[in-house]
C-alpha positions in Angstrom: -25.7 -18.6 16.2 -23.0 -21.0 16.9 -23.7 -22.0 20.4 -20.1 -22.0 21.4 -21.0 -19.1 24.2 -17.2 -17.8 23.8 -15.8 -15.1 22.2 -15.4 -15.6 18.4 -12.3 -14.0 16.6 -13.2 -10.6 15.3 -9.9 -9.9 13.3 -11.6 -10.7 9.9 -13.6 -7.6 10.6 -11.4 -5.6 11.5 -8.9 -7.1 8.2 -11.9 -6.4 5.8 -11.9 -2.3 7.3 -8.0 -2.3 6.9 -9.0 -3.6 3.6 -11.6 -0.5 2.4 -9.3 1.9 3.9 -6.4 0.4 1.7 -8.3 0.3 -1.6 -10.0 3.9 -1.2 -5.8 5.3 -0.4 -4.9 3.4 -3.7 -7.5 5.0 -5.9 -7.2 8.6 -4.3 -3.3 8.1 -4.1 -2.7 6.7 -8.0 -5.3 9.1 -9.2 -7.8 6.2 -10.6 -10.4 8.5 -8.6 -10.5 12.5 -8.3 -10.7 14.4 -5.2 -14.1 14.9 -5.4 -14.3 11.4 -3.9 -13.1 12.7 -0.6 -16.2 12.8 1.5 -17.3 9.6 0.5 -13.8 8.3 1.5 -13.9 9.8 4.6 -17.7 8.3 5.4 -16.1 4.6 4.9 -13.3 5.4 6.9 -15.9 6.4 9.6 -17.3 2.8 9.2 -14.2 1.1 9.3 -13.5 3.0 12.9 -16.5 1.4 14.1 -15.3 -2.2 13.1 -11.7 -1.3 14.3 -12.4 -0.3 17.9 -15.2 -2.9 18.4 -12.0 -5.0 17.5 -9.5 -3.5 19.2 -11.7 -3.7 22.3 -12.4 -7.4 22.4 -8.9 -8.2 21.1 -7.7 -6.7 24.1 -10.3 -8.2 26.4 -9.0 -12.0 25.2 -5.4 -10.3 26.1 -4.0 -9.5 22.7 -1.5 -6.9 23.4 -0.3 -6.4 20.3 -3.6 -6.7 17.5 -5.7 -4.8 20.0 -3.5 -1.9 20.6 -2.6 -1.9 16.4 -6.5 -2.2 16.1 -7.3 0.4 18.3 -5.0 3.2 17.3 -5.8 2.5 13.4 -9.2 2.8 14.7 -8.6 6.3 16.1 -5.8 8.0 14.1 -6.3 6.2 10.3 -10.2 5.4 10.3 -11.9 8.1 12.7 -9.7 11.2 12.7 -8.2 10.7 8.5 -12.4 9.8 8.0 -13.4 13.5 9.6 -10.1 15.4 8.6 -11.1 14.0 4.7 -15.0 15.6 5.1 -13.4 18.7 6.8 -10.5 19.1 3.9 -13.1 18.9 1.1 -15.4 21.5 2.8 -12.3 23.8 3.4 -11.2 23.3 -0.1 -14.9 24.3 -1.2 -15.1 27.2 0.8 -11.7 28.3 0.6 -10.8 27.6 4.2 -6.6 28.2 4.7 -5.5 25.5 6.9 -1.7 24.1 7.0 -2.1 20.5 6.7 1.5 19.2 7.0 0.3 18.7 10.5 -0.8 15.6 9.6 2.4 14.6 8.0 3.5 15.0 11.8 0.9 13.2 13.2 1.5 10.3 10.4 5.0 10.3 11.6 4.2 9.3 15.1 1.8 6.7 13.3 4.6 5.2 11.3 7.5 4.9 14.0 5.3 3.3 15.9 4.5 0.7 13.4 7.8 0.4 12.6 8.9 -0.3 15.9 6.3 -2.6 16.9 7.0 -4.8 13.6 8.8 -7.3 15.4 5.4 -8.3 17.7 4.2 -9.3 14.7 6.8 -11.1 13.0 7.0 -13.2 16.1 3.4 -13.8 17.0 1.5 -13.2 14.0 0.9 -15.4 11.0 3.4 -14.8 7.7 0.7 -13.5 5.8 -0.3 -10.8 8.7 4.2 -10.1 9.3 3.3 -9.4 5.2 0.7 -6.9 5.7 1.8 -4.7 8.4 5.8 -4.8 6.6 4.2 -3.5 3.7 2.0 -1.1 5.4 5.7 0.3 7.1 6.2 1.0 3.7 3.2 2.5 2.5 3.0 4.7 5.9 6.1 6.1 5.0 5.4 7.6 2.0 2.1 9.1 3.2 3.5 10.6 6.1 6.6 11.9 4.1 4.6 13.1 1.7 2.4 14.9 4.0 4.9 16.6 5.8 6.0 18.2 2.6 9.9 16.0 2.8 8.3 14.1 -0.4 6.9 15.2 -3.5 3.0 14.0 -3.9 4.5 12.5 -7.0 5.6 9.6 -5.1 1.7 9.0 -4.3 1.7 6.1 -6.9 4.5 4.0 -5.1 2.3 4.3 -1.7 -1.0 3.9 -3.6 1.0 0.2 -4.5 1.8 -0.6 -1.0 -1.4 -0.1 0.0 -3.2 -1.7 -2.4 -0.4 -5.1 -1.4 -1.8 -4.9 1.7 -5.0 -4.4 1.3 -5.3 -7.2 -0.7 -3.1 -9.6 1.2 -5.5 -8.3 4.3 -8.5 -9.4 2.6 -7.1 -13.0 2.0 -5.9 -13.0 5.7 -9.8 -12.3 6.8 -10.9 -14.9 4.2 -8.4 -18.0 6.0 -9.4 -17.1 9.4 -13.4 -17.3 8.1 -12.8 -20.6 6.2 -10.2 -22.2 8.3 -12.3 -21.7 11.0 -15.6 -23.0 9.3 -14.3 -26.2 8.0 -12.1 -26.9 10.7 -8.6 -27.1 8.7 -6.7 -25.0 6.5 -8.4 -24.4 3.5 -6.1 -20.9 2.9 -3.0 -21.9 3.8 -1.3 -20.0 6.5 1.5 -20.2 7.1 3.6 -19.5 11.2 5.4 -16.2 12.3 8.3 -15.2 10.6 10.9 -15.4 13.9 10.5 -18.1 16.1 
C-alpha cells in the first residue's frame, strides 16, 4: 500500500500486455512456434484485454486523451476481438469451418491508419522511448494488416514478426523506467522527452 490515496500510473500494465501480445505475434509470425499455439495465444490476448481496458479506463479518467483512447482500442480490437477470432480460427480450421478472413485485413486497416495518424500525439507528448514503440508498431501493423487482406504475401510475416518483437521489447523497458523511476524517485532507466517539442 503506498498511502498516497491517488491514482498510481497504470501504463506499465498495460506496456507489459502490449508486451505478451508482441512476443506471442513474433513467434507465430517468424514460425519459431506452429499454429497449434493459436488458442493459447488467443487466451493471453484475452488477459491482456483485461489489463488494457482497466488502463484505458483510468488513463482517460486522469484526462489522457491520447494513451487512454490508444489503450482502449488495443484493448478491444488487438487483445479481445484478435484473442476470440484466434480460439474461433483454430476451431474452424479443426472442423473445417469456411470462413473468408481477409475481413480482418480490413478491420486491421482501420487499426493501422489510425495509428498512423495519431503518431504525432505521441511524438509530442510521449517519452522517446514510447514515440519508439508506437513508430515501430506503424510498421509492424502494416504488414499484418497487408498481409491479411491478401495485398501481401504471408512471406513477409518475418519482417512484421521483427517489428513486433522491437516493440515489444522496447515496451517492456518503458514499463520497467516508469516502475523504477518511480520507486527510487529519479531516473534509474533513462528516458528521455518527446520527440517534437
Amino acid at each position: 500500500m503506498s498511502g498516497n490515496g491517488g491514482w498510481a500510473n497504470p501504463a506499465p500494465a498495460g506496456l507489459v500486455a502490449l508486451g505478451i501480445a508482441c512476443f506471442v505475434f513474433y513467434a507465430v509470425l517468424s514460425g519459431t512456434v506452429d499454429h497449434s499455439c493459436i488458442p493459447l495465444m488467443g487466451i493471453w490476448l484475452l488477459g491482456g484485454f483485461v489489463v488494457q481496458f482497466t488502463v484505458a479506463v483510468i488513463e482517460l479518467k486522469e484526462g489522457s486523451t491520447t494513451g487512454g483512447n490508444v489503450f482502449l482500442f488495443f484493448s478491444a480490437f488487438f487483445m479481445l476481438v484478435g484473442g476470440l477470432e484466434f480460439i474461433l480460427k483454430y476451431f474452424a480450421a479443426v472442423n473445417g469451418w469456411a470462413m473468408d478472413a481477409h475481413i480482418d485485413g480490413w478491420a486491421w486497416m482501420v487499426l493501422w491508419l489510425t495509428l498512423i495518424l495519431w503518431t504525432p500525439a505521441y511524438l509530442k507528448q510521449s517519452p522517446l522511448v514510447m514515440s519508439l514503440i508506437v513508430l515501430i508498431l506503424d510498421i509492424g501493423v502494416f504488414f499484418v494488416a497487408f498481409m491479411d487482406i491478401g495485398w501481401l504475401s504471408h512471406s513477409y510475416g518475418p519482417i512484421a514478426a521483427n517489428f513486433l518483437l522491437a516493440g515489444g521489447l522496447l515496451a517492456i523497458y518503458l514499463a520497467a523506467a516508469i516502475i523504477l523511476n518511480t520507486a527510487f524517485g529519479r531516473a534509474v532507466l533513462p528516458l528521455p522527452g518527446p520527440i517534437l517539442k
